[in-house]
C-alpha positions, -999 to +999 in steps of 0.1 A: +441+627-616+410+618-601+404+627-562+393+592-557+425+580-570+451+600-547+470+579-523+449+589-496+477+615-479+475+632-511+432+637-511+439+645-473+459+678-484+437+685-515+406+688-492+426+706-468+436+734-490+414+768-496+398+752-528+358+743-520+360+713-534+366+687-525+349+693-495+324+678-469+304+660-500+336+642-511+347+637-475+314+622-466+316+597-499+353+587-485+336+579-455+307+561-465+329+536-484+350+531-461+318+521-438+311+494-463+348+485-468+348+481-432+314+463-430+325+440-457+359+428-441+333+418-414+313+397-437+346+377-455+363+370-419+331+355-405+325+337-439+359+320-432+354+314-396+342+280-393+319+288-362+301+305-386+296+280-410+259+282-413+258+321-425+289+317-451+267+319-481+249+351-469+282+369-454+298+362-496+269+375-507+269+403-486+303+408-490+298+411-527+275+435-524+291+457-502+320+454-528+301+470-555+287+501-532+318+509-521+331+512-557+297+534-565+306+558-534+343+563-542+333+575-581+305+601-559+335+615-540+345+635-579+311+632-586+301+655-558+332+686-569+321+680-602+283+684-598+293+713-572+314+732-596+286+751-614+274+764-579+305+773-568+315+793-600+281+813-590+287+825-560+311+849-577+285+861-608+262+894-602+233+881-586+213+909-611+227+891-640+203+880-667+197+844-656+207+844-626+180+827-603+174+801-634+212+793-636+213+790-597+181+770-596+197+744-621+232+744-601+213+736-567+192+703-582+227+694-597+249+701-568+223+678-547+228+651-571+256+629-560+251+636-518+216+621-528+230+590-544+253+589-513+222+587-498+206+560-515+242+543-517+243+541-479+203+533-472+218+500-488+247+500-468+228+500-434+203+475-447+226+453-452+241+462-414+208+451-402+204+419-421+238+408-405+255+428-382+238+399-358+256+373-375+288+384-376+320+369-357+318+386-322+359+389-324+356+420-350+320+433-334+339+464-331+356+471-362+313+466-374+304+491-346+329+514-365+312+508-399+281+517-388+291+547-368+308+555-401+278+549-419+253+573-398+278+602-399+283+601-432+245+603-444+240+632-418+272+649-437+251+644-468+219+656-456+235+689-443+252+695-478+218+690-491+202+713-469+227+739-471+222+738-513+183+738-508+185+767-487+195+787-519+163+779-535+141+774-500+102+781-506+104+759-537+087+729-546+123+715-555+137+723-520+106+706-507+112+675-524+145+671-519+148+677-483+119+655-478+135+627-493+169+635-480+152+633-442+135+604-452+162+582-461+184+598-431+164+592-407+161+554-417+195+549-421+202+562-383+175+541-368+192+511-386+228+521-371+216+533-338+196+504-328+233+484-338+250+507-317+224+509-288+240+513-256+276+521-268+277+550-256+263+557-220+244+586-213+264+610-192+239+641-198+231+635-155+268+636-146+280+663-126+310+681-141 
């Protein structure tokens, strides 16, 4: 059975267990969908709020939207074992064999496949947070607090299983590209959740322990 069709006690032991995968690539696709499940709930409670009748149309919409990422990350959470399995299977071949920097070349660009589209998947999903985070009822401002929390943590999980594949292959013009476009879109997605979550939580860097 797919992972991303275990009750969710069930893909909690699986990653738990000595097997790399699933791992943090699959963990951070859970999470990212459940940052636009969360976001979405958002959206359909203000939509039937009738305060908030004058952003209904754009909260469905949104809604809708969110709807269809969410389905995209949960297929990236077997995406990401599957595209990780040739890498994995690697690690345990002679690094003198005939091939071998080729074959790991290869297993790198597809192992960074699916935390990329995470990527992409979630630059949505905080665009989305900025267009109406501001609009939402103020009675679940938490529970979108929460989503976009989820939402940052989940693309710097992404961009560290990116960078940790690149590093097998650093000094190329792949790694280059890659981790220039993972940074890229990880950096935008945190200044879209950060300026959200401004101010949550206060600096205590001063405070004497």
């Amino acid at each position: 059975m797919p992972s991303s069709d275990l009750p969710i006690s069930s893909f909690i032991t699986e990653l738990s267990s000595a097997s790399p995968a699933p791992g943090g690539g699959a963990a951070a696709a859970l999470a990212a969908a459940l940052s636009s499940s969360l976001l979405s709930m958002a959206a359909l409670a203000t939509s039937e709020n009738g305060r908030y009748s004058a952003v209904r149309d754009e909260m469905i919409a949104a809604a809708e939207e969110l709807k269809t990422l969410c389905g995209e990350l949960l297929s990236l959470i077997d995406a990401d074992a599957e595209g990780f399995a040739p890498l994995s299977d690697l690690y345990k071949a002679p690094k003198d064999s005939e091939g071998f920097e080729q074959k790991r070349h290869n297993a790198v660009l597809l192992a960074c496949r699916a935390p990329l589209d995470m990527l992409h998947c979630l630059d949505k999903v905080s665009s989305i947070l900025g267009r109406i985070g501001g609009s939402v009822s103020r009675s679940i401002l938490s529970d979108v607090r929460c989503a976009a929390l989820l939402c940052s943590a989940s693309a710097k999980c992404c961009a560290a299983t990116i960078a940790a594949n690149t590093g097998l292959i650093k000094g190329t013009p792949d790694a280059g590209l890659i981790g220039a476009e993972s940074a890229g879109i990880t950096a935008a997605i945190c200044d879209r959740t950060d300026a959200f979550t401004a101010g949550l939580f206060p600096d205590r860097s001063a405070e004497v322990l």
